[in-house]
C-alpha positions in Angstrom: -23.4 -9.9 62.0 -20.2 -7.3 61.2 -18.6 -8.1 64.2 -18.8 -11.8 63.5 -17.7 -11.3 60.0 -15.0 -9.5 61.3 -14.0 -12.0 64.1 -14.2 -14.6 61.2 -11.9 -12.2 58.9 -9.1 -11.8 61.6 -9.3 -15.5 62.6 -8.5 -16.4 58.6 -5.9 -13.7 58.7 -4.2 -14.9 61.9 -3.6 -18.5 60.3 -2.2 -16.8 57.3 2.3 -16.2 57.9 3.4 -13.9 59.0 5.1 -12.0 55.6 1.7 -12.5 54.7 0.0 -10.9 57.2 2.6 -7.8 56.9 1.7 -7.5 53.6 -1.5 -5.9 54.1 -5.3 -6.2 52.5 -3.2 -6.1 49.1 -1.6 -9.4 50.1 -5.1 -10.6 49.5 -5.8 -9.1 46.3 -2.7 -10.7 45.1 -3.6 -14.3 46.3 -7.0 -13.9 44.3 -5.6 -13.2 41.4 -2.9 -16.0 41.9 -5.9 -18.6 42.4 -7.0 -17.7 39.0 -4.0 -18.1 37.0 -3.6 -21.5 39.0 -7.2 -22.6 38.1 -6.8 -21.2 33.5 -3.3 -22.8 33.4 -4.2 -26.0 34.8 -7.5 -26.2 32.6 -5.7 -24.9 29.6 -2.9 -27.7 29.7 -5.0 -29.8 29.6 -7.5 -28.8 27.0 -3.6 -28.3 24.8 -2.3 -32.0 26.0 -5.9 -33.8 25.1 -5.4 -31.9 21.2 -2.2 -33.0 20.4 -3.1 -36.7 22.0 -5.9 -37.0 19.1 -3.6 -37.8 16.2 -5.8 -36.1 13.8 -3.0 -36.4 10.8 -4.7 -39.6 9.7 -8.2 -38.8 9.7 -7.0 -35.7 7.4 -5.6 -38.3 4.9 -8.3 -40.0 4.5 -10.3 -36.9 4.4 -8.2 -35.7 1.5 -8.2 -39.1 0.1 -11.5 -39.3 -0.5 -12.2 -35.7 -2.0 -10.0 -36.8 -4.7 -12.3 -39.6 -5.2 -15.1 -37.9 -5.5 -16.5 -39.4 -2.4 -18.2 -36.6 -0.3 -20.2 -38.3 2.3 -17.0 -40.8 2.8 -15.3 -37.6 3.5 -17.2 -36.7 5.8 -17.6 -39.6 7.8 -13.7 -39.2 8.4 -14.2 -35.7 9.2 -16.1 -36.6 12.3 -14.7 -39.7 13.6 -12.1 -37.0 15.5 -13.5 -33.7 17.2 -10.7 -31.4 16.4 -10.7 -28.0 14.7 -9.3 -28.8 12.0 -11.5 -31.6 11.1 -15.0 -29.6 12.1 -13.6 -27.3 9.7 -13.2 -29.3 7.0 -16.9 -31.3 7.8 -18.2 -27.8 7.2 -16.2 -27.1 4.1 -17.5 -30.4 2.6 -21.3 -29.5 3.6 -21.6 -26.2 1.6 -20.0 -27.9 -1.7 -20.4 -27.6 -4.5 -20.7 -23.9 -3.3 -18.2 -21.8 -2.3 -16.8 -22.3 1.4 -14.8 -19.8 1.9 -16.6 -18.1 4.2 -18.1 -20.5 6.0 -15.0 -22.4 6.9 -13.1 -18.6 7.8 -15.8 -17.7 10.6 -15.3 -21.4 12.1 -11.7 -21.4 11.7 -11.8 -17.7 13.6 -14.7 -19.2 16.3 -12.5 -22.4 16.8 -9.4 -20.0 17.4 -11.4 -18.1 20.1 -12.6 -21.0 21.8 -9.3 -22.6 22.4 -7.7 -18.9 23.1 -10.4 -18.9 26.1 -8.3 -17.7 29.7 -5.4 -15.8 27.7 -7.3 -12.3 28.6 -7.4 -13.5 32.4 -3.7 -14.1 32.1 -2.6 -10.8 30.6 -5.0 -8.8 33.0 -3.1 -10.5 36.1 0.4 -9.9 34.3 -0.4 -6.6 34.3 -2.1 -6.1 37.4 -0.2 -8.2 39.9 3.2 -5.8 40.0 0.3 -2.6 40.4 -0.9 -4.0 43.3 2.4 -4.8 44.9 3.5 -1.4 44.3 0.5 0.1 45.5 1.0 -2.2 48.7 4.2 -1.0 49.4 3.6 2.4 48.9 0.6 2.4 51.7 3.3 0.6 53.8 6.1 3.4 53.8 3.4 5.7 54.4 2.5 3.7 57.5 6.1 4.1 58.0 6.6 8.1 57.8 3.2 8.6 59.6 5.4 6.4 63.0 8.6 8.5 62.0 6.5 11.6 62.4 5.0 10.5 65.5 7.9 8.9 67.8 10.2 10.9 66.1 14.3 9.6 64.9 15.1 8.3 68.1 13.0 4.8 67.5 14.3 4.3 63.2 13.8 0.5 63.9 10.0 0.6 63.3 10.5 2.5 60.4 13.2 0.4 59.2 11.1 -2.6 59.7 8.1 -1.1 58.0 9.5 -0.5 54.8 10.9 -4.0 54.9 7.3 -5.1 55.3 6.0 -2.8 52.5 8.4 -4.2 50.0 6.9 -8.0 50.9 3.7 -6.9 48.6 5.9 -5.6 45.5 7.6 -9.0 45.6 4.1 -11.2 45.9 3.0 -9.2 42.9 5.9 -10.1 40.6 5.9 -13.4 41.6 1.9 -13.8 40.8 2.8 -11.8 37.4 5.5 -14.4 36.4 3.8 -17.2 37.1 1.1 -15.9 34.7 3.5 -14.9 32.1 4.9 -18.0 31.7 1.8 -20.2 30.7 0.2 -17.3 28.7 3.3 -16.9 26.0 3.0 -21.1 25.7 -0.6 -21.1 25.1 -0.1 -18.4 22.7 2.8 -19.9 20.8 -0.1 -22.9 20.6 -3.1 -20.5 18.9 -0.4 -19.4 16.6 0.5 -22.9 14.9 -3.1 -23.9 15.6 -3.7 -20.9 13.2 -1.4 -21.9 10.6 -2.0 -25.3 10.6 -5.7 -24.8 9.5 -4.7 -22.6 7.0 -2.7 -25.2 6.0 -5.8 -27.7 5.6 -8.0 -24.9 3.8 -5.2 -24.1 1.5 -5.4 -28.0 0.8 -8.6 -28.1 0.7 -9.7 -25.2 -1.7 -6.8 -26.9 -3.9 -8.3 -30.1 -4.0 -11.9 -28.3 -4.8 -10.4 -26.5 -7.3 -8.1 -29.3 -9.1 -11.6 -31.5 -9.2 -13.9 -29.2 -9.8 -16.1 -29.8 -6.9 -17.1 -25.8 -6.5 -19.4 -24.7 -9.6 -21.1 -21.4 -8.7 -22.4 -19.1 -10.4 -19.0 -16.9 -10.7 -17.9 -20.0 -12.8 -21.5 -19.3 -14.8 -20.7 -16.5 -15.7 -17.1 -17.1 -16.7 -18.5 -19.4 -19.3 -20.8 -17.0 -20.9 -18.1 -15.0 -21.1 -16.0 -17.3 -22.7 -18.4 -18.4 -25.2 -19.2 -14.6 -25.9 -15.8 -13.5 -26.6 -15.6 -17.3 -29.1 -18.8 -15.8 -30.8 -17.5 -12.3 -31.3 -14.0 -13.6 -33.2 -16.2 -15.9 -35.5 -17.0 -14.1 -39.1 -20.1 -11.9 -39.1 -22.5 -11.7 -41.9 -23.5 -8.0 -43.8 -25.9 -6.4 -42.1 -29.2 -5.1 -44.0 -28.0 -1.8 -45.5 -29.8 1.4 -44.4 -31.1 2.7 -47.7 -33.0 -0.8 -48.4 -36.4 0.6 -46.3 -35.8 4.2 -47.3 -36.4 6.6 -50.2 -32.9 7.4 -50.5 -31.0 7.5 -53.7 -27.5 5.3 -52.1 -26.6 2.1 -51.0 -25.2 2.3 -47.6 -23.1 -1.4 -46.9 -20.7 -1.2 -43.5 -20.0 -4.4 -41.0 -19.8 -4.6 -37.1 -16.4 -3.5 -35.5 -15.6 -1.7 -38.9 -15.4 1.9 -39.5 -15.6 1.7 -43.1 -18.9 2.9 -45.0 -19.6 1.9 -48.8 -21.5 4.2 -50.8 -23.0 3.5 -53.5 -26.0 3.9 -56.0 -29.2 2.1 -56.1 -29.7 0.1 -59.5 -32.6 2.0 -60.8 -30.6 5.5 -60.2 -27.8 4.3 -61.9 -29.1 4.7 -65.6 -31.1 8.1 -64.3 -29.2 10.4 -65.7 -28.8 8.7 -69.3 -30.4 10.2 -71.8 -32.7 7.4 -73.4 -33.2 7.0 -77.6 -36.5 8.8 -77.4 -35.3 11.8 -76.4 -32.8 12.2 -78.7 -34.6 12.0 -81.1 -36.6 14.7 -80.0 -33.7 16.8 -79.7 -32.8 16.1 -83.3 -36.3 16.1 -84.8 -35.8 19.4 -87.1 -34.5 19.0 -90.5 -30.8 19.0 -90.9 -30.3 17.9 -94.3 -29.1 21.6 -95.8 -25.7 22.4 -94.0 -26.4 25.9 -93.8 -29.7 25.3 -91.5 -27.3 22.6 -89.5 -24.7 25.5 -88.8 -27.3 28.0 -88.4 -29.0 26.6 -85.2 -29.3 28.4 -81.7 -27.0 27.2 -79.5 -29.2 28.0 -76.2 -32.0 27.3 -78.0 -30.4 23.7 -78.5 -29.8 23.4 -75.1 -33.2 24.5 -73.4 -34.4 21.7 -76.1 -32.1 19.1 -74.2 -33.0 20.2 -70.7 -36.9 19.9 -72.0 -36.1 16.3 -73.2 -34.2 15.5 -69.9 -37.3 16.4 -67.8 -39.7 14.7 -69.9 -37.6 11.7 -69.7 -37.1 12.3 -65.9 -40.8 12.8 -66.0 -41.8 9.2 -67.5 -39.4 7.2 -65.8 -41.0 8.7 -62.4 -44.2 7.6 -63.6 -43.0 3.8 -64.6 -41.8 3.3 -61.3 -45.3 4.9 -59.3 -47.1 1.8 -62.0 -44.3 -0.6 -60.8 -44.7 0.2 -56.9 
């Protein structure tokens, strides 16, 4: 089975040319990799030419046309009567409504760009392979070259001559494979680059559109609306709060407002006349006899006073007790 094989191998290679067959096993390499750049530029024209034969301008009128109507499922009957990227985005943009679709339209947007970038990778690998391999062919050739110079010595320079002439046939296959890669791979990129920017284009439009008609009401917008109507609460008027000393024993009136720093003090009604000495008790105070002037000027000054201070507990004493019967 080898030696067929190889039979079968040298029969192949002996209907190859001639350069071709001076080349060396890299010559073969190099013709792989040339099939393959043949096979993604031919299938990526014409994925490219069947896109811009579609037309899809007018189905993204109507599209638009009909959002500003209000008229989702008219939109996205437009949306599919093409199959472009542009318009799959847009169908799944008008799905998630009244939702956000932000995110759902970005990861299509970035698949559909992936799916029509499909062969570039193949393309830069061979650009950037093809001139290695050439140059690793003709290096193997001049040292096929020295090994004859070493053996039948500088008498016979025409073998040697005409093996590095061989050697450089493989550096000039693999630029030729590299530029006939480079060319279609910088087209088909300069294509993903306005097919990128033209469906940002249409989401820009789109999340316009959504947003001039309200068509996207989540629950960010929620919120934004309590927050509104919390902030129109907070500038109307507030009424007085109930004052601290109203469900306490303490003696003030405490009265202050939200978003004030002011505090009013003041006394409660029934500690207001407390220290007011009533009728009653002056009378006590002046119950001795003060008709003879001598007696008037002849009273005790302290004892006057403890007499006062009596009559101001007393009274201090009975109003205590009138507001025990009252509670």
């Amino acid at each position: 089975m080898v030696t067929d094989s190889t039979t079968l191998f040298q029969e192949i290679q002996q209907t190859m040319p001639q350069w071709f067959q001076q080349g060396g096993i890299v010559m073969w390499l190099l013709l792989l990799a040339s099939f393959l750049t043949s096979i993604v530029t031919l299938e990526r024209l014409s994925v490219w030419l069947g896109y811009h034969l579609k037309k899809e301008h007018f189905a993204l009128n109507d599209c638009f046309a009909s959002l500003n109507r209000h008229q989702k499922m008219h939109a996205l009957q437009c949306c599919g009567t093409i199959d472009t990227p542009a318009l799959n985005m847009l169908a799944h943009g008008i799905s998630a409504l009244p939702f956000s679709p932000h995110e759902k339209m970005q990861s299509y947007a970035e698949k559909q760009v992936s799916i029509m970038s499909r062969g570039q990778s193949l393309l830069d690998t061979v650009i950037t392979l093809a001139p290695m391999l050439g140059i690793l062919g003709t290096v193997l050739g001049i040292i096929d070259s020295f090994n004859i110079l070493s053996l039948q010595g500088v008498q016979n320079p025409t073998a040697v001559v005409g093996g590095i002439a061989q050697a450089l046939i493989s550096t000039a296959m693999g630029l030729s494979v590299a530029l006939s890669a480079l060319l279609p791979y910088n087209l088909f990129r300069s294509c993903i680059q306005k097919l990128t920017l033209h469906l940002e284009a249409v989401g820009s439009e789109f999340y316009h559109i959504c947003h001039q008609k309200s068509l996207i009401t989540n629950q960010a917008s929620k919120v934004m609306q309590m927050q509104e109507e919390s902030l129109k609460n907070s500038s109307a008027p507030q009424k007085q709060t109930d004052t601290v000393a109203e469900c306490s024993e303490m003696p003030y009136h405490y009265e202050f407002k939200d978003g004030s720093d002011e505090i009013g003090v003041n006394l409660h009604k029934e500690m207001v006349d407390l220290n007011k000495p009533s009728q009653a008790s002056l009378l006590d105070m002046y119950a001795t006899d003060i008709t003879h002037k001598s007696e008037f000027y002849g009273v005790d000054e302290i004892k006057l006073q403890e007499q006062q201070e009596t009559a101001h507990l007393k009274q201090q004493q009975a109003d205590a007790e009138k507001n025990d019967e009252i509670k």
